[in-house]
Structures are given as C-alpha cells and as structure tokens.
C-alpha positions as CSV (number, residue, x, y, z in Angstrom):
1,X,63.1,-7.8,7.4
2,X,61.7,-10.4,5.0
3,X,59.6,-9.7,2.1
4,X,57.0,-11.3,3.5
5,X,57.1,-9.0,7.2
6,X,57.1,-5.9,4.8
7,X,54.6,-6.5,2.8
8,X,52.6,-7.5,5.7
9,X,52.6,-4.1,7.3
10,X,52.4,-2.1,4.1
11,X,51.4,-3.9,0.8
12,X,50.8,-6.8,-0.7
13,X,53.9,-9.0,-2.1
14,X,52.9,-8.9,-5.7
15,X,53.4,-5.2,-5.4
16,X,56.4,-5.1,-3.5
17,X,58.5,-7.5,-5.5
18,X,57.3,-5.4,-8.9
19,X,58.7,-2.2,-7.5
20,X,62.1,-3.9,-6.4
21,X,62.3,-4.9,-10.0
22,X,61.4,-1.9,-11.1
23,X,58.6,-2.5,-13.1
24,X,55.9,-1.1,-10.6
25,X,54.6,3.3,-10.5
26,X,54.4,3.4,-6.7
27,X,52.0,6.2,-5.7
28,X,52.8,8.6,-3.2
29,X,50.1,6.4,-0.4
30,X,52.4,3.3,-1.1
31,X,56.0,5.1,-1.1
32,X,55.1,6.7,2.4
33,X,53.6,3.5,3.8
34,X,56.7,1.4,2.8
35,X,59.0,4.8,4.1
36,X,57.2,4.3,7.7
37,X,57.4,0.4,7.6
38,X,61.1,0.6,6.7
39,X,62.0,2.9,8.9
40,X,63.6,5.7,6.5
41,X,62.7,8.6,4.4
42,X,61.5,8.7,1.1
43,X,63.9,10.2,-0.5
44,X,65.7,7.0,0.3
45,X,63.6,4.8,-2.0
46,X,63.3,6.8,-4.8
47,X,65.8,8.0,-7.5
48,X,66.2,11.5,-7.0
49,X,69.9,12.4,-8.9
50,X,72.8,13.9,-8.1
51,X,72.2,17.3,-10.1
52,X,71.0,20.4,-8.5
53,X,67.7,20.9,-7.0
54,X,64.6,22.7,-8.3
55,X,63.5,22.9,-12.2
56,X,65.6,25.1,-14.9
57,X,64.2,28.5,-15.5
58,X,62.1,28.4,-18.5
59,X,64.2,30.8,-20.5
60,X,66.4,27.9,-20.2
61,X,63.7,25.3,-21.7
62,X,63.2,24.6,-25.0
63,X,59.4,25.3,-25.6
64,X,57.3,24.0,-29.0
65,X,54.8,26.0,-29.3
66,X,51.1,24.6,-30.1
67,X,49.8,23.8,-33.3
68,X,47.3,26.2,-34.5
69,X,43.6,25.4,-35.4
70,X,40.9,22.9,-34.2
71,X,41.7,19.5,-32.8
72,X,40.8,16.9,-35.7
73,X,37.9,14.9,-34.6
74,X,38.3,10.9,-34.1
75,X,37.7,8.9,-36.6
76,X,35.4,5.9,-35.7
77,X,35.0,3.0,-38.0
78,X,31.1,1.7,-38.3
79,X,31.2,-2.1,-38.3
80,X,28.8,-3.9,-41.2
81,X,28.2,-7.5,-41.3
C-alpha cells in the first residue's frame, strides 16, 4: 500500500508521514485505526522492548518523596505603560 491508500482509510497524510518519522504522539483512536487498515496488531507499530513484561514492584523503584508545605503561588507580572 501507498501512503496515500493508507492515509485514505485511516488518517490524513500529514499525520501519517509525522509518525513514520517519528515526530508524531499517535493516540490510541489513531494507532488502532492504522492497526485495522494495515492489517496487523498494534503491538506491531509500536515499540514495546525486549525486557520482561509488566512494571517492577515498587520496592524495587526509587521513590522521592514530596516536598513538604504549600505550593508557592505564581507570580504574575502587572504590565504598566
């Protein structure tokens, strides 16, 4: 299939030729219309690794805990002429 047939049935060609440079975030609507207009699973367009499946266990993680107190308030410059 062409670009062109592809982005026919699924999207448009601006978007299709960002995400096959990789500069495109493909939402889920977009990866499973181009996985049923290609013909394949999704797993096949999208970088999933070779390491094991699943998360680590978060003993295993290295948590940060939060800062303590308030959340300083923006500061918002007043324009003068």
């Amino acid at each position: 299939m062409t670009q062109e047939e592809v982005a026919a049935k699924a999207l448009t060609l601006r978007i299709l030729s960002e995400l096959e440079r990789g500069r495109g975030n493909p939402t889920l609507f977009t990866l499973f219309s181009l996985a049923r207009v290609l013909r394949v699973p999704v797993r096949d367009l999208i970088d999933v690794g070779d390491g094991p499946r699943g998360v680590a266990p978060l003993a295993e993680r290295k948590a940060v805990s939060p800062k303590r107190g308030r959340k300083p308030k923006p500061r918002y410059q007043v324009k003068r002429p």
